[in-house]
N, CA, C and O atoms as a CHARMM CRD file, in Angstrom:
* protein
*
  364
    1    1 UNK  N    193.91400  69.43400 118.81400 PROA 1      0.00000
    2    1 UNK  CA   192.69800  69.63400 119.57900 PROA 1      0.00000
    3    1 UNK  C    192.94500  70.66600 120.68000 PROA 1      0.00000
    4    1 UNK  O    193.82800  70.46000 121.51300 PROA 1      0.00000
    5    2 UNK  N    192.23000  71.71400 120.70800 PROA 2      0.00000
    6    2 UNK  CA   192.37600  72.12900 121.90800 PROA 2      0.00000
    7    2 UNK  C    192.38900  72.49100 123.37800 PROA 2      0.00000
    8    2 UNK  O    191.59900  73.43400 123.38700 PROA 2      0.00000
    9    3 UNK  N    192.65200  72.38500 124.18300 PROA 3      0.00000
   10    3 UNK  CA   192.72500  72.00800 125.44800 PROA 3      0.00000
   11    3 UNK  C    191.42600  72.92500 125.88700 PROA 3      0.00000
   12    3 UNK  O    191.16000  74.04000 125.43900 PROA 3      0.00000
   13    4 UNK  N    190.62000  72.12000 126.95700 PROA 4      0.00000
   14    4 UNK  CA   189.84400  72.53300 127.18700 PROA 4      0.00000
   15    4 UNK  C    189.64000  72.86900 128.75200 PROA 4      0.00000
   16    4 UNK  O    188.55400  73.13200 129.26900 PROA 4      0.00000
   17    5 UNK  N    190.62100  72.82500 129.26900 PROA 5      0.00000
   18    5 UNK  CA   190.95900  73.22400 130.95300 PROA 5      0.00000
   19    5 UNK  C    190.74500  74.85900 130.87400 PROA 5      0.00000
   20    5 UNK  O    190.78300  75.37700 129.75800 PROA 5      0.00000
   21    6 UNK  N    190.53900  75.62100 131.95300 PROA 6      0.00000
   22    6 UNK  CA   190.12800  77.10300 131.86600 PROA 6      0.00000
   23    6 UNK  C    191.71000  76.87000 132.74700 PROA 6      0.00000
   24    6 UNK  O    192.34000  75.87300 133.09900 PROA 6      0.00000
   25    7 UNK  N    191.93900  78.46200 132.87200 PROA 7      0.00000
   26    7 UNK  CA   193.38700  78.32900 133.25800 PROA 7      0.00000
   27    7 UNK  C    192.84900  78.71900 134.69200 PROA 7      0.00000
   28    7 UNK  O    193.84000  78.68400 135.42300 PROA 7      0.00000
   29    8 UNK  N    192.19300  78.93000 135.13100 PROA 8      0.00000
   30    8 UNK  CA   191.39600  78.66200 137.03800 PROA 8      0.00000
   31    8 UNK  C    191.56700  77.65000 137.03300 PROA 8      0.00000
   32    8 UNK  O    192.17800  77.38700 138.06900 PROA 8      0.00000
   33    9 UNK  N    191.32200  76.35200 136.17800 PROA 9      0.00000
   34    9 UNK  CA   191.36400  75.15400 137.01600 PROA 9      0.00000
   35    9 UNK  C    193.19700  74.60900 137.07800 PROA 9      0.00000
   36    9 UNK  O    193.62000  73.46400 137.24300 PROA 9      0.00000
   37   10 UNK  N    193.69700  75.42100 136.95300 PROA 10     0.00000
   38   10 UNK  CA   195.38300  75.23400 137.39600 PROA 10     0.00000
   39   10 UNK  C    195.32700  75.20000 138.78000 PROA 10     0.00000
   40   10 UNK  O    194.63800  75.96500 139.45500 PROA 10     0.00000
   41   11 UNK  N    196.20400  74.12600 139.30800 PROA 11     0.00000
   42   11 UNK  CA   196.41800  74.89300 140.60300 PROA 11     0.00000
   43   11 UNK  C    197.46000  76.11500 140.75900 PROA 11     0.00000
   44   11 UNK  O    198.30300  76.58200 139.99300 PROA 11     0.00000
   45   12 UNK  N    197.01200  76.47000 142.20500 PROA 12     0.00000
   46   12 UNK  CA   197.79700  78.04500 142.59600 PROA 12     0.00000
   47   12 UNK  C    197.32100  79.06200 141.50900 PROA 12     0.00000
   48   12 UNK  O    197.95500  80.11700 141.51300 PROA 12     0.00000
   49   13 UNK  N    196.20100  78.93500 140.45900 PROA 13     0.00000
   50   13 UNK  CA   195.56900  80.04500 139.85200 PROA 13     0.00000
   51   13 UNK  C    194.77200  80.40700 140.69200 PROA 13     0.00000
   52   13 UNK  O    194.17600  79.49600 141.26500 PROA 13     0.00000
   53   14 UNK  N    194.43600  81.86900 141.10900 PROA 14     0.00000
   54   14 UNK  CA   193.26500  82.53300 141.76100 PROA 14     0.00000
   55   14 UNK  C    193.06300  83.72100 140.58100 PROA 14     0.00000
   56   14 UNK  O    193.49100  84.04600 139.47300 PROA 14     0.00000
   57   15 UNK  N    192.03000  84.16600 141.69400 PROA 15     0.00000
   58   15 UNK  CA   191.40900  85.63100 140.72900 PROA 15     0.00000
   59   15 UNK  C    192.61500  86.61400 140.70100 PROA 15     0.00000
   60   15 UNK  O    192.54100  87.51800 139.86900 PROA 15     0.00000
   61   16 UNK  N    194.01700  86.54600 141.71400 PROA 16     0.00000
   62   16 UNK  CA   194.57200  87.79600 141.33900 PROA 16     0.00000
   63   16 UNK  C    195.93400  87.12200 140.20700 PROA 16     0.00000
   64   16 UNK  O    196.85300  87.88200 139.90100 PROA 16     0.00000
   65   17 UNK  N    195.91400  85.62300 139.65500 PROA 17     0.00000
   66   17 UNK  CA   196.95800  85.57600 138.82900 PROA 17     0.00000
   67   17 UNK  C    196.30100  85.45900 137.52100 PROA 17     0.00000
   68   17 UNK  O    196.91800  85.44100 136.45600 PROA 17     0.00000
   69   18 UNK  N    194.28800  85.33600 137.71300 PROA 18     0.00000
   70   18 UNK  CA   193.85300  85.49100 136.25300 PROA 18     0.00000
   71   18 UNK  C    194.11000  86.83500 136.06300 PROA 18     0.00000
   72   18 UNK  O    194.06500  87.02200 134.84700 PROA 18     0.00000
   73   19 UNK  N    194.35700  87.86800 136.64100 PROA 19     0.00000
   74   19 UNK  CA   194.40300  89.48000 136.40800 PROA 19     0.00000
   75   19 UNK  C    195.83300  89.31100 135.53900 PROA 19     0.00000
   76   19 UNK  O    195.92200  89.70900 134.37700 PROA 19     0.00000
   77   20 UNK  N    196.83600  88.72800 136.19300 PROA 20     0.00000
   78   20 UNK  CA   198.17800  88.47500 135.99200 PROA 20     0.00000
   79   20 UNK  C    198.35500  87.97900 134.56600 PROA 20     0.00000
   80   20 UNK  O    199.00200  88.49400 133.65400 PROA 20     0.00000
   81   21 UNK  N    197.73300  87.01700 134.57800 PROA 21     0.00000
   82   21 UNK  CA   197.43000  86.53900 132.97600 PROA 21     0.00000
   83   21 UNK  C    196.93500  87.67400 132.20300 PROA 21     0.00000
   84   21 UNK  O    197.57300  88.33300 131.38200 PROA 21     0.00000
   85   22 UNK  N    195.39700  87.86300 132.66100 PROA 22     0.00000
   86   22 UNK  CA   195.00300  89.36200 131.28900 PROA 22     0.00000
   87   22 UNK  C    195.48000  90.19900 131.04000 PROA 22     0.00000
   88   22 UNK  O    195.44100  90.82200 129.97900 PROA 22     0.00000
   89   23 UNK  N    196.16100  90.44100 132.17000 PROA 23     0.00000
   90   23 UNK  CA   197.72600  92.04600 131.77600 PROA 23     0.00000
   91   23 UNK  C    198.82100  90.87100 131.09000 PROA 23     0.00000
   92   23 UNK  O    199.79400  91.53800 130.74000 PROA 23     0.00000
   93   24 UNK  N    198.94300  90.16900 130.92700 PROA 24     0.00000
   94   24 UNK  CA   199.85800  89.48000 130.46100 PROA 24     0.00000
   95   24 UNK  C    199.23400  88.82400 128.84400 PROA 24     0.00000
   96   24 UNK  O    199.97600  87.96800 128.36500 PROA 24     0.00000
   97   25 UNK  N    198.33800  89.06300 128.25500 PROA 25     0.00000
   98   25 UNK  CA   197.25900  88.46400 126.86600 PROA 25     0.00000
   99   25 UNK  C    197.44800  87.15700 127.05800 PROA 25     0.00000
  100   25 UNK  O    197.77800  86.44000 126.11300 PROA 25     0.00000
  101   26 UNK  N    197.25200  86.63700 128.38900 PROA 26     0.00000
  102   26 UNK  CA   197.40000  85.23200 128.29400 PROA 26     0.00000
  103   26 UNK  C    195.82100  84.42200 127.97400 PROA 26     0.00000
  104   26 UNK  O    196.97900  84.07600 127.73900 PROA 26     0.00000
  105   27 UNK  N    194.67900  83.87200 127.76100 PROA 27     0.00000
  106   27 UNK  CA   193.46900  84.13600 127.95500 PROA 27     0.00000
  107   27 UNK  C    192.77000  82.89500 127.93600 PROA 27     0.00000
  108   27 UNK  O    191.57400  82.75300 128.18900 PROA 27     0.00000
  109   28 UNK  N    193.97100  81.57600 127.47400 PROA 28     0.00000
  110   28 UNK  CA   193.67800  80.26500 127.81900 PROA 28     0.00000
  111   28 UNK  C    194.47900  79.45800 128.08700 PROA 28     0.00000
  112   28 UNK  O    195.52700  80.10200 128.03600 PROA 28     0.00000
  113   29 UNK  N    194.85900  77.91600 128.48900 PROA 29     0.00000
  114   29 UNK  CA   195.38800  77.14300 128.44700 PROA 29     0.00000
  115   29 UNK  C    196.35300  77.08500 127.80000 PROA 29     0.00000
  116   29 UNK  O    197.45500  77.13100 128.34600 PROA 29     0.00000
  117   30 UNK  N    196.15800  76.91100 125.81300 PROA 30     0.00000
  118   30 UNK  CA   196.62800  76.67100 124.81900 PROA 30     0.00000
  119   30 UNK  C    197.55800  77.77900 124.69600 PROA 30     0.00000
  120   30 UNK  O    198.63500  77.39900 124.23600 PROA 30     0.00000
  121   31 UNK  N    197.50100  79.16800 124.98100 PROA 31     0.00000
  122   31 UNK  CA   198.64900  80.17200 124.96700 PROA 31     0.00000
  123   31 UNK  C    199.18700  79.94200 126.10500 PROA 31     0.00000
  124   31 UNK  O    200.23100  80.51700 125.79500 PROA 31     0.00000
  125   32 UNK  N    199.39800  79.58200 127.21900 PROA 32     0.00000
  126   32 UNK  CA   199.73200  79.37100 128.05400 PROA 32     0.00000
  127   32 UNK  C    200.67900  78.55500 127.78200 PROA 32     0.00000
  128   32 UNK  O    201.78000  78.98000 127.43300 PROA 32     0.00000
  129   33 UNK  N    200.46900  77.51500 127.87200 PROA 33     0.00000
  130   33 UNK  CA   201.49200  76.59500 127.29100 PROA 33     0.00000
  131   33 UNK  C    202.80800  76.51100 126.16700 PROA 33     0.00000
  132   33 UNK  O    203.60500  75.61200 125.89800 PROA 33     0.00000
  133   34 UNK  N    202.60300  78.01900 125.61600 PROA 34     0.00000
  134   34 UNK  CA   203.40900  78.05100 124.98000 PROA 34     0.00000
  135   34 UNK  C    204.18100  79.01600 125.21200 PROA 34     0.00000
  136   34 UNK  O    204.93600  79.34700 124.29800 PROA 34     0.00000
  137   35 UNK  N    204.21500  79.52500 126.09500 PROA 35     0.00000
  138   35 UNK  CA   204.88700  80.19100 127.10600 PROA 35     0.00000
  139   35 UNK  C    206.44400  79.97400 127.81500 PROA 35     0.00000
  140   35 UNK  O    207.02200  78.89300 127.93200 PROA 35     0.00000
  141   36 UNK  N    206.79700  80.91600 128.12100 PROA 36     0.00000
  142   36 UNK  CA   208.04400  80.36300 129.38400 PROA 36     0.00000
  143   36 UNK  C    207.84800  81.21900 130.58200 PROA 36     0.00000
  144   36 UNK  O    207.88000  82.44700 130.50900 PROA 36     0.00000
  145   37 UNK  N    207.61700  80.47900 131.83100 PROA 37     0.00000
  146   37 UNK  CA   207.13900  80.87000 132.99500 PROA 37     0.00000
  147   37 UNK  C    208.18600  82.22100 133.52800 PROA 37     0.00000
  148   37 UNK  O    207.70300  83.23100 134.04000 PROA 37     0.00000
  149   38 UNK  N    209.23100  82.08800 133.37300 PROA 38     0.00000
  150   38 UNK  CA   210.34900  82.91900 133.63900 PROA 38     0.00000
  151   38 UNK  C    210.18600  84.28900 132.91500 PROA 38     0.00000
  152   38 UNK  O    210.06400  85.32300 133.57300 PROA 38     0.00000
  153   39 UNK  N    210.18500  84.28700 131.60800 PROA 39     0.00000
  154   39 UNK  CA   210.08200  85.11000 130.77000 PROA 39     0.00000
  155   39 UNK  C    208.97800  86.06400 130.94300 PROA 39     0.00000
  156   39 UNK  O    209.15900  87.26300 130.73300 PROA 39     0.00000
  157   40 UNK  N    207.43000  85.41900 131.45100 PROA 40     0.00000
  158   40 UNK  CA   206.45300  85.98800 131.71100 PROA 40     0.00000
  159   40 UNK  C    206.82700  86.32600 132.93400 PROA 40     0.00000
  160   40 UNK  O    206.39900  87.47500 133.03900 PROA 40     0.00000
  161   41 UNK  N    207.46200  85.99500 134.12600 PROA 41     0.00000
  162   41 UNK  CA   207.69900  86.85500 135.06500 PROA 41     0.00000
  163   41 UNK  C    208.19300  88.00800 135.44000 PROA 41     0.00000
  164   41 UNK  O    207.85200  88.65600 136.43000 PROA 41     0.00000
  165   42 UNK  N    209.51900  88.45000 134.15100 PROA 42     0.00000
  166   42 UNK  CA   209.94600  89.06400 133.69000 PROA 42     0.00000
  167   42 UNK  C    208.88800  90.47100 133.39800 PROA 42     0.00000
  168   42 UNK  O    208.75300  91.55600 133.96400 PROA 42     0.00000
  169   43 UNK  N    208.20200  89.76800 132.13300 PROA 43     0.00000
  170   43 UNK  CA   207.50800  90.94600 131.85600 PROA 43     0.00000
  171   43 UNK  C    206.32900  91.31700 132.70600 PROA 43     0.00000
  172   43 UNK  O    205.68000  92.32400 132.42500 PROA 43     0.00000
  173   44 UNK  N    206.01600  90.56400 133.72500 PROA 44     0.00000
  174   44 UNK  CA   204.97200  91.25900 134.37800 PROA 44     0.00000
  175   44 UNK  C    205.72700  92.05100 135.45400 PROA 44     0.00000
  176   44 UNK  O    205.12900  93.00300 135.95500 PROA 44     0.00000
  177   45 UNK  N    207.05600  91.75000 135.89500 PROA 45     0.00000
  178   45 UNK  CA   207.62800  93.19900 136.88400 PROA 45     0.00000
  179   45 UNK  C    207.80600  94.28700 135.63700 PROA 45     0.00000
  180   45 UNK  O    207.52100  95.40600 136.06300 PROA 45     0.00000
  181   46 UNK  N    208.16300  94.31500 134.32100 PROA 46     0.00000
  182   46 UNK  CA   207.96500  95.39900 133.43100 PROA 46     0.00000
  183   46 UNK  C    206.92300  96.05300 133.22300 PROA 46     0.00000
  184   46 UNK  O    206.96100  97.22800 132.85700 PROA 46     0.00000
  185   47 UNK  N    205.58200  95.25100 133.46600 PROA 47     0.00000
  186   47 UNK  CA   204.06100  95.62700 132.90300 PROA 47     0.00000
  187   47 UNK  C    203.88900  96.63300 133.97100 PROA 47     0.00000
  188   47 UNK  O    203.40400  97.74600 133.76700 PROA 47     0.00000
  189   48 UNK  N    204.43900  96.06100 135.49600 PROA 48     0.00000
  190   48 UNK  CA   203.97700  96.67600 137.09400 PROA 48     0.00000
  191   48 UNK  C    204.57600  97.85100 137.16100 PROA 48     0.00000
  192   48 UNK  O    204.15800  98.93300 137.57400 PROA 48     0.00000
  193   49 UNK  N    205.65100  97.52000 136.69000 PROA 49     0.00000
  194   49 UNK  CA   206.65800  98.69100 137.19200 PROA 49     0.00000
  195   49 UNK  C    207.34200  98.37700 138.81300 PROA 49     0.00000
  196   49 UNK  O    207.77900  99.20900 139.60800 PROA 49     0.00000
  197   50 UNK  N    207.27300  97.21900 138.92700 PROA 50     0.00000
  198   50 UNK  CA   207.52500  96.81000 140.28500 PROA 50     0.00000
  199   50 UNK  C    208.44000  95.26800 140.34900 PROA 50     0.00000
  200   50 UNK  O    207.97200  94.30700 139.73800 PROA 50     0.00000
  201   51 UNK  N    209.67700  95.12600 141.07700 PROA 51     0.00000
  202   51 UNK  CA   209.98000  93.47900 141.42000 PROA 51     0.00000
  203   51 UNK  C    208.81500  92.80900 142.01900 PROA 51     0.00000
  204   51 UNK  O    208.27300  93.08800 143.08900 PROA 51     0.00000
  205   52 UNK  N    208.43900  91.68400 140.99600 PROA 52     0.00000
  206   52 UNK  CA   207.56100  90.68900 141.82400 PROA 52     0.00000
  207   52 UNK  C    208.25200  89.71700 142.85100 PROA 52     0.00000
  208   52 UNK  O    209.33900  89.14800 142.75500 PROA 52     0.00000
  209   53 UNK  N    207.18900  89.68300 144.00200 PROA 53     0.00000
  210   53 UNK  CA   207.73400  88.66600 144.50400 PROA 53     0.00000
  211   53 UNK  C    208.48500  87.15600 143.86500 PROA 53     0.00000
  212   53 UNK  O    207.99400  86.74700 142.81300 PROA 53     0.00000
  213   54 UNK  N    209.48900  86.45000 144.39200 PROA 54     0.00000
  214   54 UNK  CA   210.02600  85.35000 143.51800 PROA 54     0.00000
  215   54 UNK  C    209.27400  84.33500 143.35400 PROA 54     0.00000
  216   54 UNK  O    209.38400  83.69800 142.30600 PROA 54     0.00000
  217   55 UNK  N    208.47100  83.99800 144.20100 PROA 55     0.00000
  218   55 UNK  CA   207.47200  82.89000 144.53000 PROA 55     0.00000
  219   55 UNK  C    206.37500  83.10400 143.00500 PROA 55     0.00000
  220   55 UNK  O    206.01700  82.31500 142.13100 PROA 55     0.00000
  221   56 UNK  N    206.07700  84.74600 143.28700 PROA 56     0.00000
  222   56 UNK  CA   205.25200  84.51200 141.38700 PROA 56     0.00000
  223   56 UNK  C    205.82700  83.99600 140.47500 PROA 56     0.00000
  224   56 UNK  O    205.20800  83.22500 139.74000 PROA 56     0.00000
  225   57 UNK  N    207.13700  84.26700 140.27100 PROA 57     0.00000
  226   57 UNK  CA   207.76500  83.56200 139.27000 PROA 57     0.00000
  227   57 UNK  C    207.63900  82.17300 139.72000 PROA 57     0.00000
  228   57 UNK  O    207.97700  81.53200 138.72500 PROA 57     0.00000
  229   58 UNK  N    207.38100  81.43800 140.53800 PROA 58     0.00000
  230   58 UNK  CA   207.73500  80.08600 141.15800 PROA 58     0.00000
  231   58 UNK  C    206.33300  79.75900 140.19200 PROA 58     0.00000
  232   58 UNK  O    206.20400  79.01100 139.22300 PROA 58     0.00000
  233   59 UNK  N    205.26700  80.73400 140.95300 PROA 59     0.00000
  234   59 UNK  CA   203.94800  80.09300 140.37700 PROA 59     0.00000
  235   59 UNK  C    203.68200  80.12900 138.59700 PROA 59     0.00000
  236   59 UNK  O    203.14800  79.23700 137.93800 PROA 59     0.00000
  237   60 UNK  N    204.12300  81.18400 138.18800 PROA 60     0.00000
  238   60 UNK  CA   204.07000  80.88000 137.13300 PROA 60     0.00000
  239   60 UNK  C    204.69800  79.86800 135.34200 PROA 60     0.00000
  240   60 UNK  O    204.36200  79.64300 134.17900 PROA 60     0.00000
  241   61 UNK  N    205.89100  79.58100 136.47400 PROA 61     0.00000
  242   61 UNK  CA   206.65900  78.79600 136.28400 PROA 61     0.00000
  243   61 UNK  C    205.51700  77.35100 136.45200 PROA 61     0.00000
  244   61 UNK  O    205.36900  76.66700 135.43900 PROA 61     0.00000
  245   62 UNK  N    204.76900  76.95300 137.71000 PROA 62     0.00000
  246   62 UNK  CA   204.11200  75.63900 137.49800 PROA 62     0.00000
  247   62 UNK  C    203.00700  76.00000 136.55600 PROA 62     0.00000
  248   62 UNK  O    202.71300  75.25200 135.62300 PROA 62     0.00000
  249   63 UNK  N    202.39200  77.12500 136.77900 PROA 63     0.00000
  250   63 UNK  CA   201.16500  77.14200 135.68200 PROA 63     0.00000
  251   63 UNK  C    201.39800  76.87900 134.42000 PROA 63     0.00000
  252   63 UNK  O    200.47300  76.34700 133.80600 PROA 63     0.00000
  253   64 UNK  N    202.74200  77.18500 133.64200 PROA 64     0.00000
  254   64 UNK  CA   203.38800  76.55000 132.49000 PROA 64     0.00000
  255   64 UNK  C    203.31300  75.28100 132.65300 PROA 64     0.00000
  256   64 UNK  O    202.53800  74.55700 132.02800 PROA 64     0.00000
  257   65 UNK  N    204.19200  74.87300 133.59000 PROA 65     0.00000
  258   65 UNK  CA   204.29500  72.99700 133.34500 PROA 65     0.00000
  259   65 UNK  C    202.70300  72.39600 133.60400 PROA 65     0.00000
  260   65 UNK  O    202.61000  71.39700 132.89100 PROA 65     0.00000
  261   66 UNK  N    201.81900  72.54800 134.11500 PROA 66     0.00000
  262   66 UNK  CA   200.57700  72.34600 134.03300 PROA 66     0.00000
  263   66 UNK  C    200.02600  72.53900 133.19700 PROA 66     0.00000
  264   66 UNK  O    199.32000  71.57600 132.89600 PROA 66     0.00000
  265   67 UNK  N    199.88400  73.85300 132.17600 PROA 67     0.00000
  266   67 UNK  CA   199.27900  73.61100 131.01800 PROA 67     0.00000
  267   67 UNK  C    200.10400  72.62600 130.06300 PROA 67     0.00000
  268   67 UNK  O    199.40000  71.89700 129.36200 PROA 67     0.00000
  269   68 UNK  N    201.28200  72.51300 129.94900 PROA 68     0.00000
  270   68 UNK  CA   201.98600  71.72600 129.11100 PROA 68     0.00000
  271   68 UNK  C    201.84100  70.22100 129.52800 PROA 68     0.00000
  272   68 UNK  O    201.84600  69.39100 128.61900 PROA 68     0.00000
  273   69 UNK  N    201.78000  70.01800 130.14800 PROA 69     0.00000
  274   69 UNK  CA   201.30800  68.69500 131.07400 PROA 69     0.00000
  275   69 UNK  C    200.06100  67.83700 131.86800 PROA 69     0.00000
  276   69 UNK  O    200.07900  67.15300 132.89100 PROA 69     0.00000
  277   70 UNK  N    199.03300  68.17600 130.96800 PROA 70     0.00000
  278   70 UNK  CA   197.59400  67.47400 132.36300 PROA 70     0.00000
  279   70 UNK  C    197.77500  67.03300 133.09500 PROA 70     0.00000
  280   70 UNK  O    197.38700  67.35600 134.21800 PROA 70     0.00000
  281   71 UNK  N    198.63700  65.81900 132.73900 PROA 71     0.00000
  282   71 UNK  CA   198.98400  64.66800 133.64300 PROA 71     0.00000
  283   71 UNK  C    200.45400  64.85900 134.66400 PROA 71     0.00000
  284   71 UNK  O    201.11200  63.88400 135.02900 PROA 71     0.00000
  285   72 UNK  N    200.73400  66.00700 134.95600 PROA 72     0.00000
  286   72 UNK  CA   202.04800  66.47900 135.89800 PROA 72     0.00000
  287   72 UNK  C    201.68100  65.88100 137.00500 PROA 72     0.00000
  288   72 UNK  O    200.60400  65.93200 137.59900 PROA 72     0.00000
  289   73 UNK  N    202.65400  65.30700 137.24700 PROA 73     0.00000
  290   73 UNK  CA   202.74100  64.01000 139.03700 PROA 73     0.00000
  291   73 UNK  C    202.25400  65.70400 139.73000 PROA 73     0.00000
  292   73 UNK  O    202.67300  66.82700 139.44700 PROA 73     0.00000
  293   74 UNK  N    201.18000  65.22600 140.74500 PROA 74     0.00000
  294   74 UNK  CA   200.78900  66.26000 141.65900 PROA 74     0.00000
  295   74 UNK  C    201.65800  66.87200 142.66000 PROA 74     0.00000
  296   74 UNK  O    201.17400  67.89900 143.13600 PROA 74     0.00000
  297   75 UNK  N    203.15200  66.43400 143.25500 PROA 75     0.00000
  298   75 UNK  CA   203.83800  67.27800 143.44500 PROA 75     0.00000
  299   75 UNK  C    204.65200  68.59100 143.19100 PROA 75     0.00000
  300   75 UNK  O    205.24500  69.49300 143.78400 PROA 75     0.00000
  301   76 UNK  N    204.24000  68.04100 141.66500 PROA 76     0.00000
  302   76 UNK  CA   204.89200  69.33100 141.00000 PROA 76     0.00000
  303   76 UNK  C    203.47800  70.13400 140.28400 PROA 76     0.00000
  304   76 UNK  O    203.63800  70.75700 139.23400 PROA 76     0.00000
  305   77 UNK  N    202.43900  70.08000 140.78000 PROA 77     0.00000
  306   77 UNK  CA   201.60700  71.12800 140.48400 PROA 77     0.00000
  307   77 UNK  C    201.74300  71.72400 141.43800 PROA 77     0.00000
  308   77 UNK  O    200.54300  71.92700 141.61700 PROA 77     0.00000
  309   78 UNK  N    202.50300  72.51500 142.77300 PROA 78     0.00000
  310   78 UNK  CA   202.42200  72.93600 144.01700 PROA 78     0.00000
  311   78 UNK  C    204.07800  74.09100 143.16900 PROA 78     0.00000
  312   78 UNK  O    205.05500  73.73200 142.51200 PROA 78     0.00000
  313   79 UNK  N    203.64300  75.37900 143.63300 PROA 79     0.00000
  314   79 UNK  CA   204.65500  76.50100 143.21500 PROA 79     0.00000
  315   79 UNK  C    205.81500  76.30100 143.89000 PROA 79     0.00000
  316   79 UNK  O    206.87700  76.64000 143.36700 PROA 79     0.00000
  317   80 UNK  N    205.77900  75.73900 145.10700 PROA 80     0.00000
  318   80 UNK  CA   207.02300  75.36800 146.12600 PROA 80     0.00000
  319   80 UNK  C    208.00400  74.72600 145.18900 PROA 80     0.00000
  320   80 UNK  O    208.98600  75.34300 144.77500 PROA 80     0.00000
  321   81 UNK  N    207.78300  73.70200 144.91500 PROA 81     0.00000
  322   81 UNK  CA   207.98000  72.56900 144.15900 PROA 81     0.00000
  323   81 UNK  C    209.39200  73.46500 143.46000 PROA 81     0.00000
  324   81 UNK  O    210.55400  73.39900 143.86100 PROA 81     0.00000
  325   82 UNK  N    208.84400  74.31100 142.28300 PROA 82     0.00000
  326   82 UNK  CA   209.57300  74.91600 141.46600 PROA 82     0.00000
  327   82 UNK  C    210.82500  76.24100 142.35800 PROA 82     0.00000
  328   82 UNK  O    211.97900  76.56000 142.07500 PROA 82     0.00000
  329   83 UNK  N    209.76700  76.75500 143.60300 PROA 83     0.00000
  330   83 UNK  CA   210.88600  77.51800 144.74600 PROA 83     0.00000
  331   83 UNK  C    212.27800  76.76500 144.89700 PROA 83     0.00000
  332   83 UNK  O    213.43500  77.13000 144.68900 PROA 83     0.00000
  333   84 UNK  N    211.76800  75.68100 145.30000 PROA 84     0.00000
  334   84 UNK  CA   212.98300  74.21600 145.26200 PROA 84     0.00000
  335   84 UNK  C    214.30400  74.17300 144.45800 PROA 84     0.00000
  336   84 UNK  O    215.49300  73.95000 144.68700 PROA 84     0.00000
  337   85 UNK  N    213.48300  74.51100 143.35800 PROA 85     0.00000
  338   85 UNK  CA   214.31300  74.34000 141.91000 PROA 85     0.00000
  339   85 UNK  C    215.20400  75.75100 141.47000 PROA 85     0.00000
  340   85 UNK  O    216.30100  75.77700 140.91100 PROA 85     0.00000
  341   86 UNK  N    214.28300  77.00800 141.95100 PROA 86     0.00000
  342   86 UNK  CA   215.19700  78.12300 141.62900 PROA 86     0.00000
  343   86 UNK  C    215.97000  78.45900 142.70000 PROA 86     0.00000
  344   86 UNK  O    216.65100  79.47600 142.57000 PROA 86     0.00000
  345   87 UNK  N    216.02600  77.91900 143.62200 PROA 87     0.00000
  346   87 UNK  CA   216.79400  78.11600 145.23500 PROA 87     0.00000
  347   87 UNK  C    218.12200  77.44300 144.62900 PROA 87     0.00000
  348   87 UNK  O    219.16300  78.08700 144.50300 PROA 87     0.00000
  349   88 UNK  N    218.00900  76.21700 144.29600 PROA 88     0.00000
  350   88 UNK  CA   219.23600  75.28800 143.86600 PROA 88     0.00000
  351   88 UNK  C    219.96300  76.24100 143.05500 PROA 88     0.00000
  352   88 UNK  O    221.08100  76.64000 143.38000 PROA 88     0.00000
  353   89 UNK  N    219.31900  76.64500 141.93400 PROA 89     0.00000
  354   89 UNK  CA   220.14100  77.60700 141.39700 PROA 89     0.00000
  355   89 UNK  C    220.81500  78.52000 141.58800 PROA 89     0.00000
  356   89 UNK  O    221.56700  79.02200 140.75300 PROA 89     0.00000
  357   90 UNK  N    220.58600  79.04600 143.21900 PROA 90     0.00000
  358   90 UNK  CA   221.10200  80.12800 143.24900 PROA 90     0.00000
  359   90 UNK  C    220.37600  81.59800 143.38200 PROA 90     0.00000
  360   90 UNK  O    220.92600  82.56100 143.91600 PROA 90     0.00000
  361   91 UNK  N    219.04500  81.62100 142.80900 PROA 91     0.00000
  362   91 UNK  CA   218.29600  82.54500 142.31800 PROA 91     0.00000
  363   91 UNK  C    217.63800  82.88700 143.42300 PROA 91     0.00000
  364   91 UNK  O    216.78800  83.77600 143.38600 PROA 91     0.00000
């Protein structure tokens, strides 16, 4: 079945990461989700021609686990959340 969330109703989606998505052929939920947040961060400093800030990668990193997840405990719909996680690493 397919998911019927618009990818605005993510949190930390606005109008400038739906842009992020359409330069990216992302265009719903269901591709979204099948995604890797990292990987797409990747290619959108390739698409720009520019290092994105790390925090986009943070965000796009939750917009993955959110589409993959409806039900994600609401702390981890927040991009910090995942900052957390790539800090530990090192990154």
């Amino acid at each position: 079945m397919a998911d019927t969330r618009k990818l605005r109703d993510l949190a930390g989606v606005g109008p400038a990461f739906l842009k992020d998505f359409e330069m990216l052929g992302i265009r719903n939920v269901d591709q979204l989700k099948k995604q890797d947040g990292k990987k797409l961060y990747r290619r959108l400093c390739e698409l720009t021609g520019t290092r994105q800030d790390p925090c986009v990668e943070d965000t796009l990193v939750c917009a993955v686990a959110q589409a993959r997840d409806p039900n994600l405990p609401p702390e981890k719909r927040n991009w910090w959340h995942y900052s957390r996680l790539r800090k530990a690493e090192g990154r």
